[in-house]
C-alpha positions in Angstrom: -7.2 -181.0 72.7 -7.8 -177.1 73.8 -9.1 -174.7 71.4 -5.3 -173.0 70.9 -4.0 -176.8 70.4 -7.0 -177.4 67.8 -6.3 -174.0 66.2 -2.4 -175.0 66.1 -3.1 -178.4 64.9 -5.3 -176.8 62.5 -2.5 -174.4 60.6 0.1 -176.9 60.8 -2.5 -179.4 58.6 -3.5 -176.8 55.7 0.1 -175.4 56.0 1.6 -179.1 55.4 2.8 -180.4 52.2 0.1 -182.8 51.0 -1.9 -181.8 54.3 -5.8 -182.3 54.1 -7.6 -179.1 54.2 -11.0 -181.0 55.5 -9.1 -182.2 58.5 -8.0 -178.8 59.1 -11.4 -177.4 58.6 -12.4 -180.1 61.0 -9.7 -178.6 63.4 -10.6 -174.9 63.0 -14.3 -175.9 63.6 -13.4 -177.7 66.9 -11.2 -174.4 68.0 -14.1 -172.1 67.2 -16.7 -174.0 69.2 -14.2 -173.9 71.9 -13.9 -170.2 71.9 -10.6 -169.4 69.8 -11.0 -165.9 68.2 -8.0 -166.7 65.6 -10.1 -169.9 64.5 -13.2 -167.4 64.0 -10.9 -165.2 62.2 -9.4 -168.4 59.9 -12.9 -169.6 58.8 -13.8 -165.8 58.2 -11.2 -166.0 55.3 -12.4 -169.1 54.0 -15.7 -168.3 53.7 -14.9 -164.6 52.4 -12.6 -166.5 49.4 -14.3 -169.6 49.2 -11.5 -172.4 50.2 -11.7 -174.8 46.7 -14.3 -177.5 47.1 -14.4 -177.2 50.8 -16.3 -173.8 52.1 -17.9 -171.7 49.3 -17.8 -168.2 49.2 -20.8 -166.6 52.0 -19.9 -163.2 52.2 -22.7 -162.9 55.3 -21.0 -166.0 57.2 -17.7 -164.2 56.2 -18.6 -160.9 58.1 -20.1 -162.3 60.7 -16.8 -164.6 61.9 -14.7 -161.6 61.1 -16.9 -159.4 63.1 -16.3 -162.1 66.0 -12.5 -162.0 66.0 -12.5 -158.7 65.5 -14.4 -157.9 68.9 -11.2 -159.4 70.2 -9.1 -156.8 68.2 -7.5 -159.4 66.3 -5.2 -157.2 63.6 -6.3 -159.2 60.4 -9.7 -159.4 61.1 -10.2 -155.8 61.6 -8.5 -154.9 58.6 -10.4 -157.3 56.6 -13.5 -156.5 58.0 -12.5 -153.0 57.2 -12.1 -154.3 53.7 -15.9 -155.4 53.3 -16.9 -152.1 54.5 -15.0 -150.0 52.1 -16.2 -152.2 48.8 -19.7 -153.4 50.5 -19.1 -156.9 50.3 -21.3 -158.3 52.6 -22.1 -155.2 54.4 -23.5 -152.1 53.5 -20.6 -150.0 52.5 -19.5 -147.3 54.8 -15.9 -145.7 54.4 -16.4 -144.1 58.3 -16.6 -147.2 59.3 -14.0 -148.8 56.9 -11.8 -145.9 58.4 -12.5 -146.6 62.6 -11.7 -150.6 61.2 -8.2 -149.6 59.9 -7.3 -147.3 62.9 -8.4 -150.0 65.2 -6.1 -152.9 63.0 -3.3 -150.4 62.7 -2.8 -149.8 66.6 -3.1 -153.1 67.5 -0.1 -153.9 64.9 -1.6 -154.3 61.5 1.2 -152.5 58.6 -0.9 -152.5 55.6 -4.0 -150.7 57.8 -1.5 -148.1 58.7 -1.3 -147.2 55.0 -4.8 -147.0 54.8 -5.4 -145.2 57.6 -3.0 -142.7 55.9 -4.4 -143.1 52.2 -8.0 -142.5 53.8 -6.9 -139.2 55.9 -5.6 -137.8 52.7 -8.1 -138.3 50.3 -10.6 -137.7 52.9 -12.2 -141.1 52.4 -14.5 -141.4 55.4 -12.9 -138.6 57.6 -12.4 -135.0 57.1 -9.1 -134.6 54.6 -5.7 -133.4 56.3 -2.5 -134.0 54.7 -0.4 -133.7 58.2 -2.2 -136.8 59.6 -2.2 -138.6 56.3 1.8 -138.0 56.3 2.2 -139.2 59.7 0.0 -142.5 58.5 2.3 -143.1 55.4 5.6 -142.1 56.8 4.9 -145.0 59.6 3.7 -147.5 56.9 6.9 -146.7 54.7 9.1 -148.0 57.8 7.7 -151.0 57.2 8.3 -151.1 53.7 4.4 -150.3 52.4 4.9 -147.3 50.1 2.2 -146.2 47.2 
């Protein structure tokens, strides 16, 4: 099986009624050894939440497989990763960098970081405040629904 076919195999077990998370944790394994960025970002998640008796929760192991997909500018690991760096959770927190995480998420398609970028720029969390880019931020997240 190829790392995208382990990864795919891998969602369609956890995703499954009655479907065995250890087999998909088995799967997402495989696809990460083989390369697979989204399996790298997967696993980031599990081990940032702890995934009930399975993974527990390693905020270091977490930021490192986030910082992994992320280097591929995969959208939900750079906003999660952005996450940890605003609130310090498993990094030393930094809202510049929290900030650079979100713009990066929110160009390569990530809503919610578009919001932040927006909520950032206006409260002049991690950037120098200014209301006209923090209204172009938030007037692009509202098209998609994410208001206040």
């Amino acid at each position: 099986m190829t790392a995208s076919k382990d990864y795919g195999a891998a969602l369609r077990e956890a995703r499954r009624k009655g479907g065995e998370l250890k087999k998909a944790y088995k799967l997402l394994i495989k696809a990460y050894k083989s390369g697979d960025k989204r399996a790298a970002y997967a696993l980031g998640t599990w081990y940032l939440h702890g995934q009930e008796d399975l993974v527990e929760r390693n905020l270091t192991r977490a930021v490192a497989l986030l910082r992994e997909a992320a280097q591929a500018n995969h959208p939900d690991a750079l906003h999660d990763l952005a996450v940890c760096y605003a609130k310090g959770a498993g990094v030393r927190r930094s809202d510049s960098r929290a900030v650079e995480l979100y713009l990066r998420a929110a160009l390569y398609g990530d809503k919610q970081s578009a919001y932040e970028v927006g909520r950032c720029y206006w409260h002049g969390t991690g950037v120098q405040r200014d209301r006209r880019v923090a209204r172009i931020w938030l007037e692009y997240a509202e098209q998609f629904g994410i208001q206040k």
